[in-house]
C-alpha positions as CSV (number, residue, x, y, z in Angstrom):
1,X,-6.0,25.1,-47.1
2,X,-2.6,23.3,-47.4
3,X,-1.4,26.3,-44.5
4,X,-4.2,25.5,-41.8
5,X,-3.3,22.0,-42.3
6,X,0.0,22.2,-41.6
7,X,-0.4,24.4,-39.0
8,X,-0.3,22.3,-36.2
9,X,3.0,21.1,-34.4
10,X,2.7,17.5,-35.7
11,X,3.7,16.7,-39.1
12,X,0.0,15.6,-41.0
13,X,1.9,12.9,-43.3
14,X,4.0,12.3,-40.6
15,X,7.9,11.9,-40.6
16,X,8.9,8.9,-42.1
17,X,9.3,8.6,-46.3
18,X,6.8,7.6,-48.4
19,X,7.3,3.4,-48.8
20,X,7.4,3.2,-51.9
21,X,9.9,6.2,-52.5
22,X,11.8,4.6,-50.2
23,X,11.9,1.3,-51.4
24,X,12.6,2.8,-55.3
25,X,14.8,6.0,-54.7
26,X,18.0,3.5,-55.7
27,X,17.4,4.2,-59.1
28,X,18.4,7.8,-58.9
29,X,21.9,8.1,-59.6
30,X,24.0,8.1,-56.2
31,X,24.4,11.8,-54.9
32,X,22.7,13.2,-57.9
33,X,20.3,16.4,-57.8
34,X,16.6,15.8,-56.7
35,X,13.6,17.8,-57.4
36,X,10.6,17.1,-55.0
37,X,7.5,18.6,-56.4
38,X,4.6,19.5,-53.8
39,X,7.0,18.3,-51.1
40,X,4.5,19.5,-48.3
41,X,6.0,19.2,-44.7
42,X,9.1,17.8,-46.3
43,X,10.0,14.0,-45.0
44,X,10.6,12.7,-48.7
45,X,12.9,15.0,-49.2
46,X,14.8,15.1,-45.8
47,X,14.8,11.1,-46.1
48,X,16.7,11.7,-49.4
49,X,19.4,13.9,-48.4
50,X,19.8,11.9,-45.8
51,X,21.0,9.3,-48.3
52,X,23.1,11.6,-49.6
53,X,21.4,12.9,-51.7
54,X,21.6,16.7,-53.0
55,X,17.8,18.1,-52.4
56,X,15.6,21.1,-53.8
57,X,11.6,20.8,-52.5
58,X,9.5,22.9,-53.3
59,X,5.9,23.3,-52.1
60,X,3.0,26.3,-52.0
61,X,2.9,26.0,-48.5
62,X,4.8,28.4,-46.3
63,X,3.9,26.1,-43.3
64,X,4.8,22.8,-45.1
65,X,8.4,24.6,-45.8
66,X,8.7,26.3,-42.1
67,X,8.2,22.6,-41.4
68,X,10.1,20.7,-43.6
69,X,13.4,23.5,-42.8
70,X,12.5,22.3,-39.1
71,X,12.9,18.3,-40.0
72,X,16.0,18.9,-42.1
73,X,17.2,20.7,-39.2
74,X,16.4,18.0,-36.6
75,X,18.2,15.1,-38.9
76,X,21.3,17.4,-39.7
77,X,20.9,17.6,-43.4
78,X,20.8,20.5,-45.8
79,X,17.7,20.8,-48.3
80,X,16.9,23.8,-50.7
81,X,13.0,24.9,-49.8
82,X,11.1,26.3,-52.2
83,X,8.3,28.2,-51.3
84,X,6.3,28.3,-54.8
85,X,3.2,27.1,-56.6
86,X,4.0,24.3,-58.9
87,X,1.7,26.5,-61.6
88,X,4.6,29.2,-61.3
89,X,8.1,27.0,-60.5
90,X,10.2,26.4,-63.5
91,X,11.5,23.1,-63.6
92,X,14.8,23.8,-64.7
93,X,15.5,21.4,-68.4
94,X,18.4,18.8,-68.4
95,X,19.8,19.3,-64.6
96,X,17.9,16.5,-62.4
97,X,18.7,13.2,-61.9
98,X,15.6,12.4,-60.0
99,X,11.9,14.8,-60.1
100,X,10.0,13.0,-57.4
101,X,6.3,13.6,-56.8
102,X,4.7,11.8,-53.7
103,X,0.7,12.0,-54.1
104,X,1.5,15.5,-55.9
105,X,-2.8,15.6,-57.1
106,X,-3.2,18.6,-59.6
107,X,-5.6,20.0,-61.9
108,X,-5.0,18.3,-64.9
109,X,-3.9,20.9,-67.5
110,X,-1.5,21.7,-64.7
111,X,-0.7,18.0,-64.4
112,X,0.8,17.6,-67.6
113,X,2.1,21.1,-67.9
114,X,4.5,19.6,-64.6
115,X,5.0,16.5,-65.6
116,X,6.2,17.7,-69.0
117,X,8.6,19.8,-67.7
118,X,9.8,16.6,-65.1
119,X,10.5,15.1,-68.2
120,X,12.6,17.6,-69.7
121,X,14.0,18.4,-66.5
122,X,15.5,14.8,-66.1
123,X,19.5,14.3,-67.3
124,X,20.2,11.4,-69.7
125,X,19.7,8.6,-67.2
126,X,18.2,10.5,-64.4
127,X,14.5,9.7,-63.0
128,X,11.0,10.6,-62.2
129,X,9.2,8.5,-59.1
130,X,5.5,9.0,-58.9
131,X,3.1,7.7,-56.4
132,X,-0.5,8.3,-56.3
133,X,-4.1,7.6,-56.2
134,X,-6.0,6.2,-58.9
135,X,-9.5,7.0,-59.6
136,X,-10.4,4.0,-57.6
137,X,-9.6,5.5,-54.4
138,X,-12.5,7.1,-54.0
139,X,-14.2,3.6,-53.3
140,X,-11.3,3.5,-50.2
141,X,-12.2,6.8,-48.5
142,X,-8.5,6.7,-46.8
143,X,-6.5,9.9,-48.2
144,X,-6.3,12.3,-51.1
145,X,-8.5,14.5,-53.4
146,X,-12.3,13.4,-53.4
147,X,-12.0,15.0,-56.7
148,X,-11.9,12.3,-60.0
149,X,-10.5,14.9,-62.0
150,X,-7.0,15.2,-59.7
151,X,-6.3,11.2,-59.6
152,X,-4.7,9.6,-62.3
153,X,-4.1,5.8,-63.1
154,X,-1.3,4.2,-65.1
155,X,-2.4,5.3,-68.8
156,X,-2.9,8.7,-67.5
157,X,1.0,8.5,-66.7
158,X,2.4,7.0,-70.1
159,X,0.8,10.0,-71.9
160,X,2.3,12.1,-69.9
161,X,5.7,10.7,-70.2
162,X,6.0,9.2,-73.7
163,X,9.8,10.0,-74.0
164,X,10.7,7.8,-71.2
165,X,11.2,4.3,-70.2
166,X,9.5,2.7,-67.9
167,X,11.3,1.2,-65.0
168,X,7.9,0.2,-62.7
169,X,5.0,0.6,-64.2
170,X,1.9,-0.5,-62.1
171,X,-1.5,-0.4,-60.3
172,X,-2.3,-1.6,-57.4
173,X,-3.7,-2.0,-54.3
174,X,-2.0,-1.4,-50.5
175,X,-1.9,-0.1,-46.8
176,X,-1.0,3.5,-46.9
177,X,-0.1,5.0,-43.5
178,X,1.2,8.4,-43.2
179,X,0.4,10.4,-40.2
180,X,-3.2,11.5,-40.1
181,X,-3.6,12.0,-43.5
182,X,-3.4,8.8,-45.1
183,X,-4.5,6.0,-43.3
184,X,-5.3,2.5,-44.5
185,X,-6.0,0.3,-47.4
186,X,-6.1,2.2,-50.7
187,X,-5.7,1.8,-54.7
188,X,-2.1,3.1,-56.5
189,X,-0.4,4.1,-59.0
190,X,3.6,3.6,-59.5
191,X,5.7,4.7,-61.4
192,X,9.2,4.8,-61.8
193,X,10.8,6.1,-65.8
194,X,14.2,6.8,-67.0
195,X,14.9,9.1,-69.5
């Protein structure tokens, strides 16, 4: 699916970072090493080398990486593509000073299995930014899973991520447009932990 989607010469998401990534990425230690998880056509994680950043994404989509090597290529910066599912990818433990996962919807035993190894995957003061779609989104109809199961809210989050400390910790609601694929007023959740 996440192949025919990308598929076409414009980038779905679009090419611009996520807001609130954007907005939040200052907590990651300045030129440390970050992780992008389901990274799809890759504008998070060109946006954050081009900060100066140092970049890994990794995404199950050979399109989305073919893309995402295209952008990096079009802003000048280097990024280390991953082409891998995020049941198989082993978060390396101790080495990342920011995991980042932009509307990254999974199955949740695969959920916490990922975010689990984010955690451990963090170095002392490094951390993990999370966007996505609540349960409530659903009522919105403007992007992401129509599956219940694959949306998570904030209490879904501090269980997965009991060892650290929360730096934003919130739901809410707000105009999310990206591209084609999201596109207009819909319910959130942030978060941003340190370990």
């Amino acid at each position: 699916m996440w192949d025919e989607r990308y598929r076409a010469e414009d980038y779905f998401y679009g090419t611009d970072p996520n807001d609130f990534l954007a907005a939040e990425a200052s907590h990651i230690p300045p030129g440390g090493r970050v992780l992008c998880l389901a990274e799809g056509e890759g504008r998070n994680a060109v946006w954050l080398a081009r900060q100066g950043y140092r970049v890994t994404a990794v995404d199950a989509s050979r399109e989305g990486v073919r893309k995402g090597e295209r952008l990096a290529g079009q802003h000048g910066v280097s990024v280390v593509w991953v082409h891998a599912d995020l049941a198989d990818y082993r978060i390396e433990p101790g080495c990342w000073d920011g995991i980042v996962g932009i509307f990254a919807h999974l199955p949740p035993a695969l959920r916490r299995q990922v975010h689990g190894a984010a955690a451990a995957g963090l170095r002392p003061g490094g951390v993990v930014i999370i966007e996505a779609y609540t349960p409530r989104q659903l009522d919105y109809g403007t992007g992401g899973p129509p599956d219940p199961a694959m949306l998570v809210n904030l209490a879904t989050l501090r269980a997965d991520f009991p060892g650290l400390r929360p730096v934003i910790a919130r739901e809410r609601e707000r105009a999310v447009i990206e591209g084609r694929g999201h596109t207009g007023l819909a319910h959130v959740v942030q978060w941003v932990a340190r370990r």
